[in-house]
C-alpha distance (Angstrom), angle and dihedral (degrees) to the residues before:
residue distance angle dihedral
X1 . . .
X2 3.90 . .
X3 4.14 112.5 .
X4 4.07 107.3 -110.9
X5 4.29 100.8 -134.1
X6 3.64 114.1 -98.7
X7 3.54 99.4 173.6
X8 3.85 147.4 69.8
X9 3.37 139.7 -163.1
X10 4.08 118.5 -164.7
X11 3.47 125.8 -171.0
X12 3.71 119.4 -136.8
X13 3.61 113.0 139.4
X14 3.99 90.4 116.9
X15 3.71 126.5 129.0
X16 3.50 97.8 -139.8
X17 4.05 94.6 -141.3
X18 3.73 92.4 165.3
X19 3.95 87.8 67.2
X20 3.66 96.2 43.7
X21 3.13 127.5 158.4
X22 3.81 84.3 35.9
X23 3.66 95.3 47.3
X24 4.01 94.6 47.2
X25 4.13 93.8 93.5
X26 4.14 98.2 12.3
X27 3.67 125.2 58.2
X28 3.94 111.0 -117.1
X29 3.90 84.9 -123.6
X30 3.84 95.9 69.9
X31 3.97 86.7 50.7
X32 3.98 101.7 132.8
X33 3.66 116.4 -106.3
X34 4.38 83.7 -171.6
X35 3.57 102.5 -56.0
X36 3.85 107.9 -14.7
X37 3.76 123.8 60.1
X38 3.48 116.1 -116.8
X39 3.71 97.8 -100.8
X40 3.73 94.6 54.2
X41 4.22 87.1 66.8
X42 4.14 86.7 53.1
X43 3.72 94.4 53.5
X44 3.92 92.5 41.2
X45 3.59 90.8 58.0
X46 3.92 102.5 44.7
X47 4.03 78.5 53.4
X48 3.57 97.2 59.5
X49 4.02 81.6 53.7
X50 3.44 89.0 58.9
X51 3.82 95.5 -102.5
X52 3.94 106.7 166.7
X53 3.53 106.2 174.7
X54 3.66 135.7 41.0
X55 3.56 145.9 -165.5
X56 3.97 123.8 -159.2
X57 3.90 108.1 -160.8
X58 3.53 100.1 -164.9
X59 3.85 147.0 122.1
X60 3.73 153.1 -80.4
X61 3.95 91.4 -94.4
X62 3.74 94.4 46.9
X63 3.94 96.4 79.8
X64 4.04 84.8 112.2
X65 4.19 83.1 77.7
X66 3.52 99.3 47.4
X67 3.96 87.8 50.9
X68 3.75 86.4 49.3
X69 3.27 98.9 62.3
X70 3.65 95.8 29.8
X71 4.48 120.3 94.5
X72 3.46 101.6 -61.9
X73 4.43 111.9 -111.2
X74 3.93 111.2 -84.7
X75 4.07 80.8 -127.7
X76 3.93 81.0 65.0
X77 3.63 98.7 43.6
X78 4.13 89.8 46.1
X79 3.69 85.5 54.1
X80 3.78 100.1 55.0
X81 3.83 94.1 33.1
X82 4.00 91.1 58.9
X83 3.70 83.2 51.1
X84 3.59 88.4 73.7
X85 3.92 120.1 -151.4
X86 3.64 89.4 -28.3
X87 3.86 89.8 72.3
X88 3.87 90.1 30.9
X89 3.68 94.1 103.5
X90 4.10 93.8 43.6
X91 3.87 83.1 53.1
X92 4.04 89.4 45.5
X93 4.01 78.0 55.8
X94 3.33 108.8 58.8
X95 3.36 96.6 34.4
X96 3.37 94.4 64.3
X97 4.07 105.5 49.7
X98 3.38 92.7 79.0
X99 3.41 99.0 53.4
X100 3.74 84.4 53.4
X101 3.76 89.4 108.8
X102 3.71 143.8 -50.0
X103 3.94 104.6 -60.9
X104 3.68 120.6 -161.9
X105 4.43 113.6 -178.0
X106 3.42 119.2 -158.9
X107 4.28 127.2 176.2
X108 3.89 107.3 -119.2
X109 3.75 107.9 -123.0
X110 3.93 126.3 178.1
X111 3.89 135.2 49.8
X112 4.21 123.0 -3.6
X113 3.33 105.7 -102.5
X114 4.26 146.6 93.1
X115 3.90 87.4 -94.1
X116 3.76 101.2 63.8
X117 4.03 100.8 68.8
X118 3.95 86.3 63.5
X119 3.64 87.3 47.3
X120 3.60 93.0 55.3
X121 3.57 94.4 46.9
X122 3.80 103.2 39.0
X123 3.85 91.8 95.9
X124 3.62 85.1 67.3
X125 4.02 105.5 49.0
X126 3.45 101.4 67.8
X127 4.32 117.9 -162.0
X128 3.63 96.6 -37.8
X129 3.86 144.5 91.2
X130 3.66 118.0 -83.9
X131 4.28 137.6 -172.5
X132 4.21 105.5 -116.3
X133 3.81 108.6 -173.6
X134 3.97 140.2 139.2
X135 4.25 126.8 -104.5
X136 4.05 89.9 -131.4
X137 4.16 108.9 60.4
X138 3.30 128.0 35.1
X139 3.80 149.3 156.8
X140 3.70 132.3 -103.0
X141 3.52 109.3 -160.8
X142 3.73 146.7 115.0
X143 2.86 128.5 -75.5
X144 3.72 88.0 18.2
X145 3.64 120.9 -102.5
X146 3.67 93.2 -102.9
X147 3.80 91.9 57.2
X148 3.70 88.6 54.0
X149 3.55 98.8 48.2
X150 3.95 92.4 45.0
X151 3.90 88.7 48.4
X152 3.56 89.1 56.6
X153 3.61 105.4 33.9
X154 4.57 77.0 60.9
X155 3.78 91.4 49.3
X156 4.20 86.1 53.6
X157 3.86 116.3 7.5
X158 3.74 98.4 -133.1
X159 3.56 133.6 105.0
X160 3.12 119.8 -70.1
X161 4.33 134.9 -143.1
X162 3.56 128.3 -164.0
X163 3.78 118.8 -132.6
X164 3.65 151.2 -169.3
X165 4.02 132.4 -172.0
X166 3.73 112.8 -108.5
X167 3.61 107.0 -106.0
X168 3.99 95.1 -177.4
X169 3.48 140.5 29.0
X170 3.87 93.1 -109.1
X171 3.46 95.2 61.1
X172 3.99 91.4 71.0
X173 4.06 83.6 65.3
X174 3.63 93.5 55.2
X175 3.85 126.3 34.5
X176 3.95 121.4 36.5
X177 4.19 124.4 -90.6
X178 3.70 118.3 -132.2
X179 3.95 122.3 -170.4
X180 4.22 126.2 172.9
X181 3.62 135.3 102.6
X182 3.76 129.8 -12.5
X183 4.26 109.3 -131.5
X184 3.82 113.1 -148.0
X185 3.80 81.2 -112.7
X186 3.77 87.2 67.4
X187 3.42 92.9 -116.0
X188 4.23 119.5 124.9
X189 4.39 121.8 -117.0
X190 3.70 88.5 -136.0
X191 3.99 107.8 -128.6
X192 4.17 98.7 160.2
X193 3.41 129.8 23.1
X194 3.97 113.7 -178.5
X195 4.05 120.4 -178.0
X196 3.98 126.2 -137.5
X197 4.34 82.8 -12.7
X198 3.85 91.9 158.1
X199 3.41 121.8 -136.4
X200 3.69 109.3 -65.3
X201 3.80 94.8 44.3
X202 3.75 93.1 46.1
X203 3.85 117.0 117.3
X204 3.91 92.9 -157.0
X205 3.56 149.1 20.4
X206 3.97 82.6 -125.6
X207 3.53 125.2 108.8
X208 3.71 129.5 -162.6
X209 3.72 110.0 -144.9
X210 3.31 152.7 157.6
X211 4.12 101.6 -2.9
X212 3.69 137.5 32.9
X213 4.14 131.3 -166.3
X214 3.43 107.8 -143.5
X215 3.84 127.5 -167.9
X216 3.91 120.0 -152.3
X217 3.68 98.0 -106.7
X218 3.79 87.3 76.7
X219 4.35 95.1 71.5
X220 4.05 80.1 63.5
X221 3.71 83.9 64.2
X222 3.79 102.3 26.2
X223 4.13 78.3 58.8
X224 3.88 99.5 48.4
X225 4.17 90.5 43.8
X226 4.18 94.2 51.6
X227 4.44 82.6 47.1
X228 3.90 80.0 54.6
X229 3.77 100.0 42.2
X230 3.63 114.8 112.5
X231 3.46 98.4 -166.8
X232 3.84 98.8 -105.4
X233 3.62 124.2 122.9
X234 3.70 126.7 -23.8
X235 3.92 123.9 -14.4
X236 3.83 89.7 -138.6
X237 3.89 137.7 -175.0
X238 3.34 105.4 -137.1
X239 4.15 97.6 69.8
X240 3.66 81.7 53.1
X241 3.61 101.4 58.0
X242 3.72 88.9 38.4
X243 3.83 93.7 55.9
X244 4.04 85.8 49.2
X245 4.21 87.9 51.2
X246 3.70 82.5 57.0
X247 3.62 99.6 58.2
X248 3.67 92.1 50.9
X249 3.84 96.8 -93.3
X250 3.82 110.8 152.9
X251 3.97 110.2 -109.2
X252 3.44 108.4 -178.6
X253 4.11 124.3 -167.4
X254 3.79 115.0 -139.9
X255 3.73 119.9 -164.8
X256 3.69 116.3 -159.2
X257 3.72 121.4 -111.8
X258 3.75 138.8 -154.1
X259 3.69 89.4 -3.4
X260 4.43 144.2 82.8
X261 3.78 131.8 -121.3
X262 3.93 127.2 -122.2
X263 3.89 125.3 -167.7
X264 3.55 104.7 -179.8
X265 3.63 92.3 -180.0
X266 4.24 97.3 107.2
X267 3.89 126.9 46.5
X268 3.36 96.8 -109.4
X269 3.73 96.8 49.0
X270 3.94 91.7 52.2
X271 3.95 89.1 60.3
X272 3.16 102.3 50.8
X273 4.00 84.8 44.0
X274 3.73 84.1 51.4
X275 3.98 95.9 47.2
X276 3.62 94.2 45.2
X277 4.06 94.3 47.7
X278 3.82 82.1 46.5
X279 3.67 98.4 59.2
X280 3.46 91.9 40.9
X281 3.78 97.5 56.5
X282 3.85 112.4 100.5
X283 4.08 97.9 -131.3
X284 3.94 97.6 32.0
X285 3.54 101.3 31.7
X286 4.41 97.8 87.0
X287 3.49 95.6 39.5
X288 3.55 90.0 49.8
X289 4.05 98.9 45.7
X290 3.62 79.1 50.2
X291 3.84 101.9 59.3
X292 4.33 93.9 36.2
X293 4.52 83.5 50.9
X294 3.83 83.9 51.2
X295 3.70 99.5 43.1
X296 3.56 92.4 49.2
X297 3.65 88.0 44.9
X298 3.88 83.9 56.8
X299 3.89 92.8 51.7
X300 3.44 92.9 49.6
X301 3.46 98.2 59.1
X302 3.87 91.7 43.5
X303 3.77 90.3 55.2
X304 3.65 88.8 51.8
């Protein structure tokens, strides 16, 4: 009987340099996407998978996450409960994020690179699958990207990667290319998986992003590439899961249904993240439409 995931591992031990000087005293992950920070919306959704435990590889300046999702401060909760049932559902809030699920926070240590966070937590993961995926990008989709990964990591028993189609040219220089075998399912047999190719040496259109399902065999290898590693460059994933393809381990490529992609990780990305969440929201979501239809109204008539 195949073991359902129960843990995660998220990757936040970023500086966040392309935010600075916002990010130079709070982590880029507890940026606001309205009134959650952007973390908050990753753990939510490997919850409604059924995620139980999980394990924040981050840094000495990311204490602001652990507090998050920590009690909240009885100066907090005296606040909100002299508010009275006005505040009742902002208490009902906070109350409840740290009983999210079982958090454990570790600070990354080792090599630069997308491989080390599952390094640092491997001791903790024992011999079954686990979620690995970063605090900064994410997908919006239903079901939830977790759901679809578990579903088909059960219909196949390998590892599993989340993926996208490349919908510009820049995206071959930053996520990883997969090609192999369509299933019947619709899912891809993963044969080659190539990171930041570019465009012209890129075997697919399909991206691996965001989140990967990982089953246990791949410590063996995580283990035997970090013996190898010179200490040069990155200590990346992606040669690990390749040298696992070429043992015969089942790599199977996942693209995303019924749902969008966010990588908050650049300026530009987090406002249209922002916008998007904005119009979306049930209370803010009119007014808002409202102002961006005049604004452009306004531009338009400048331009003219």
């Amino acid at each position: 009987m195949m073991k359902r995931p129960t843990k995660a591992i998220i990757a936040a031990a970023g500086f966040g340099t392309r935010f600075l000087p916002q990010t130079k005293a709070m982590p880029k992950e507890m940026m606001p996407l309205i009134d959650k920070p952007i973390i908050q919306y990753v753990v939510e959704e490997l919850v409604d998978a059924g995620i139980k435990d999980i394990i924040i590889v981050g840094s000495a300046s990311k204490r602001a996450i652990e507090d998050h999702f920590d009690l909240p401060n009885e100066d907090l909760l005296a606040n909100l409960r002299a508010g009275g049932d006005k505040k009742k559902p902002l208490l009902d809030q906070v109350e409840a994020i740290a009983n999210l699920a079982n958090f454990v926070y570790l600070r990354q240590k080792g090599a630069y690179g997308n491989a080390t966070p599952i390094q640092c937590a491997a001791h903790l993961m024992g011999s079954e699958p686990f979620i690995y995926t970063w605090a900064d990008d994410f997908f919006v989709s239903r079901p939830g990207v977790t759901k679809q990964l578990i579903e088909t990591y059960e219909r196949y028993g390998g590892s599993v990667l989340a993926c996208k189609r490349a919908e510009k040219d820049d995206e071959y220089d930053k996520y990883g290319f997969v090609s192999g075998a369509a299933e019947q399912t619709g899912e891809v047999k993963v044969d080659r998986i190539i990171e930041k190719p570019g465009k012209a040496n890129a075997p697919s259109e399909l991206g691996s992003v965001s989140e990967f399902l990982f089953t246990p065999e791949i410590f063996d290898y995580l283990e035997k590439a970090h013996a190898s590693f010179d200490g040069h460059g990155e200590f990346m994933i992606q040669p690990i899961v390749q040298a696992m393809i070429n043992d015969g381990w089942g790599v199977y490529a996942r693209e995303i249904t019924d749902g969008k992609f966010y990588d908050t990780g650049d300026k530009l990305e987090y406002l249209k993240t922002m916008i998007d969440f904005g119009l979306d929201h049930p209370k803010l979501g009119p007014a808002l439409r409202e102002h961006l239809l005049q604004r452009v109204a306004e531009l338009s008539e400048i331009s003219e």
